[in-house]
N, C-alpha and C positions, 0 to 999 in steps of 0.2 A: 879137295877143299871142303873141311864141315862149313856147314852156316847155320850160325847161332842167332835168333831173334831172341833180346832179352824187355818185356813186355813189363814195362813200367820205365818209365824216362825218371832221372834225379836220384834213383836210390842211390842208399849207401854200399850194398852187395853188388846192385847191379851194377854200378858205376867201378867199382874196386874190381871183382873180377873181368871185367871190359879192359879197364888196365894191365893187369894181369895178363889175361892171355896175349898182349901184346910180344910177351918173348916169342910165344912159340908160332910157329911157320904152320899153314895148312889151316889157318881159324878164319871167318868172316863172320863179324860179329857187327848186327844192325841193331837196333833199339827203337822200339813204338812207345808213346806217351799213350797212357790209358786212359787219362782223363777226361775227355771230350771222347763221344761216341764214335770219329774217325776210324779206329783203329779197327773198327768189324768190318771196315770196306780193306783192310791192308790185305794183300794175297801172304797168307802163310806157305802157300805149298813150293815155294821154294828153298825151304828149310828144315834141316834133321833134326833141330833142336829147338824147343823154345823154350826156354827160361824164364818163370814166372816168379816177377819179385815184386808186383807191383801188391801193396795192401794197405792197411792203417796199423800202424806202431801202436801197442800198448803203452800209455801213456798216461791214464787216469789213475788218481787215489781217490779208495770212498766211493761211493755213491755214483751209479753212470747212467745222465738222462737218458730219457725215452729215444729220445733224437739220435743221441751218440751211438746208443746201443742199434738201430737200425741200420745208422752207416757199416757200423762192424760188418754187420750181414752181408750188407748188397755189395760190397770190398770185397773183405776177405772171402766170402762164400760163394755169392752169386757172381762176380764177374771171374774168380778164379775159375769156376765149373765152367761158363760160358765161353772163357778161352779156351780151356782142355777142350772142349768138343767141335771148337774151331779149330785147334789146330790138328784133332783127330782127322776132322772130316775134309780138313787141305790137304794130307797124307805124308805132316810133318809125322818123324817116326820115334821122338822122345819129348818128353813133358816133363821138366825138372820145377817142384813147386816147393818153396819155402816155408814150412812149417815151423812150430817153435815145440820148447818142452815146455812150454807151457798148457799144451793138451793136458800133461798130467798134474796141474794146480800149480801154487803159489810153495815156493820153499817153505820148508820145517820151520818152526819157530827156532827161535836160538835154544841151544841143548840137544835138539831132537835132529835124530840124522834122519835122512830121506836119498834111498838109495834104492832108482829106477834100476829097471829090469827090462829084456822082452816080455814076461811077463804082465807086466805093472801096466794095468787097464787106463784109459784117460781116465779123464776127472777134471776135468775142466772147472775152476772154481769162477769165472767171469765170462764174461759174453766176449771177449777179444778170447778168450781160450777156446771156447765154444765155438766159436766162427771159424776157428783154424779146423777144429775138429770136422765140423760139416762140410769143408770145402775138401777136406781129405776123404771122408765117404762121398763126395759127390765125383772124384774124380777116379779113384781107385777100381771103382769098375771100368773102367775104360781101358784100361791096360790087357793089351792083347799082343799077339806075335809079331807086329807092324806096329805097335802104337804103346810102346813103352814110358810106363808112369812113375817118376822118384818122386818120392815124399820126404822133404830132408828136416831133421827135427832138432836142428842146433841148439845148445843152451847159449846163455849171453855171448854172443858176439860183442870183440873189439880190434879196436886197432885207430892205426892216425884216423881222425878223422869222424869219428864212430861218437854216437849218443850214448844215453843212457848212464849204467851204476859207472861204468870204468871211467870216463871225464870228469867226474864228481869225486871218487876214489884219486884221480893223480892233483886233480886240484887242492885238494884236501892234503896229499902229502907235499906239495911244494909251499904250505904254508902256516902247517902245524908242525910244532917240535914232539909233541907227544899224540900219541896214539892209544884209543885204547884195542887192549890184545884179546880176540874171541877165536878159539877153536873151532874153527867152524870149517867143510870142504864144500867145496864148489865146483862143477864143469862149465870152463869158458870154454871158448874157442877163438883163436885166432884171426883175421880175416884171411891172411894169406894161406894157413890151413885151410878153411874154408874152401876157399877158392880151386885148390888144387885137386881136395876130396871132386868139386864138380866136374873139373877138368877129366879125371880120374870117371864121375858117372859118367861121361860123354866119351871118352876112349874106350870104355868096355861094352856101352852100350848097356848101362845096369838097369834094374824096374826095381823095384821093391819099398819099403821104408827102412832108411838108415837114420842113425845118432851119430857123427860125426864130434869129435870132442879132441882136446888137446892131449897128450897122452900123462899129465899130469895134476891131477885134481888143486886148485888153487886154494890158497887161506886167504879172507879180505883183508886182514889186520899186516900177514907178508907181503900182500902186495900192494898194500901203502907203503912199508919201508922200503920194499924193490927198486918201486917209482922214487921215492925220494933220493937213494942211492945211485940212479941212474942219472938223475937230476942236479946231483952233488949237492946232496941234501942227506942231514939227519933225523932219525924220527925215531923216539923211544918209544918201545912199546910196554902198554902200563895194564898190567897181569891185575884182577880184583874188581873190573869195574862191570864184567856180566851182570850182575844185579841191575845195575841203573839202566844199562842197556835193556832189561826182559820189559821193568817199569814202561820206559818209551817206549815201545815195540807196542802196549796197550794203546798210546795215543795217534801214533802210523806206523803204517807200513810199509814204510819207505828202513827201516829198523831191521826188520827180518826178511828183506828185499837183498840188504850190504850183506849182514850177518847171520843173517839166516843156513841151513843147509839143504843144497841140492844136487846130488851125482847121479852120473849115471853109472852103471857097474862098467866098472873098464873093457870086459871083453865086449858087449854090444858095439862098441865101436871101433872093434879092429876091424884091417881092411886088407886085402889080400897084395894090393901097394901102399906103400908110406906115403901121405900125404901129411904126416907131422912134420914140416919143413923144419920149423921152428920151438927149440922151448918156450917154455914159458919165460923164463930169464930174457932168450935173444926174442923172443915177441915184445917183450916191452919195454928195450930199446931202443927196436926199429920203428915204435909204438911214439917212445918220446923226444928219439936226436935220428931216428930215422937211417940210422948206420944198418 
């Protein structure tokens, strides 16, 4: 029997892969709430794995108080580190921690492609990027022959249920007939993907930092029509209106957020099992009628 502690009560990943592993045989999977100090008295050490999802969501446009920007820290940074070294020192023997691609900035503007690398340094352009960054050197030396450390660095997660660009993307095609059409590529990732990549660090026992991504870079402009088609719905897509788009993109960034570009190079997230369950196509079915 593995046992999984997943260290953050209510997420969206933590709650989805809890679901998830419910197919497979041989998992015990408990969940501590982070929010109240409780959780430093929970005994870790009866668990091989702890799964850290607990943090604050990038959520802000513009300008982010003195206040906000603090929470970032003592979240994402400081109680991240604080776990890992708890659960080092209980002599749980894996630490799986939720990173973003957002270490390496905010998407291209619309036109300009942006195409990570192992190479490709952070760059953290916000203190929610920043905060991911430091809770990653804060734990990464910890990873030793007993006490192995993933750092998993997914781009936009979606799926039922899920926040963020992709609910505003299917809302948007179930009630617009036209669209407008931007070349633009992009790495999601699925949650069910997701899910299985971890399953996958927890059956091999992996350390390192992965990119985990779906094996097919997505367009936002196709998958409004996808969504709309799946929805029995129509939506033309109207070729010309890049211009008006780059204009708006000056007044937010909510602009080159949709249409913007960000990949990562396709090999960085091969993986020596498939855990692409799903295309892209059958993820955002089972996304919107759940088949």
């Amino acid at each position: 029997m593995t046992k999984i502690l997943i260290t953050g009560a209510s997420s969206y990943i933590g709650t989805s892969f809890e679901n998830y592993m419910k197919q497979f045989d041989g998992y015990q999977i408990d969940i501590v709430d982070m929010i109240d100090g409780t959780w430093r008295e929970y005994d870790f050490s009866g668990y091989d794995v702890v799964f850290h999802v607990a943090g604050i969501a990038h959520s802000d446009n513009g300008k982010i108080s003195e206040e906000k920007s603090k929470l970032y820290y003592e979240v994402n940074t400081d109680l991240t580190v604080e776990t890992a070294q708890k659960a080092k020192k209980d002599g749980v023997g894996q630490f799986i921690f939720m990173s973003s691609a957002i270490v390496y900035g905010d998407s291209a503007p619309i036109g300009k492609s942006k195409i990570i690398t192992k190479e490709t340094p952070v760059s953290p352009e916000n203190c929610y990027g920043d905060s991911k960054v430091q809770a990653e050197n804060g734990i990464l030396p910890l990873n030793d022959d007993n006490f192995k450390v993933v750092v998993l660095r997914p781009p936009m997660i979606y799926g039922k249920g899920s926040k963020g660009n992709y609910p505003l993307l299917s809302k948007l095609a179930k009630k617009v007939p036209i669209f407008p059409y931007v070349n633009n590529a992009r790495s999601m990732l699925y949650i069910e993907n997701l899910c299985e990549f971890i399953r996958l660090m927890i059956l091999n026992k992996e350390s390192g930092i992965f990119w985990p991504q779906n094996s097919e870079y997505s367009n936002t402009s196709e998958v409004v029509k996808e969504i709309a088609a799946v929805c029995g719905k129509k939506v033309i897509l109207l070729k010309g209106l890049t211009w008006l788009l780059i204009i708006l993109s000056k007044a937010t960034g909510l602009v080159n957020k949709a249409f913007g570009n960000l990949c990562y190079d396709k090999s960085m997230s091969e993986y020596k099992d498939n855990y692409r369950s799903f295309s892209l196509k059958e993820s955002i079915i089972k996304t919107e009628v759940g088949r």
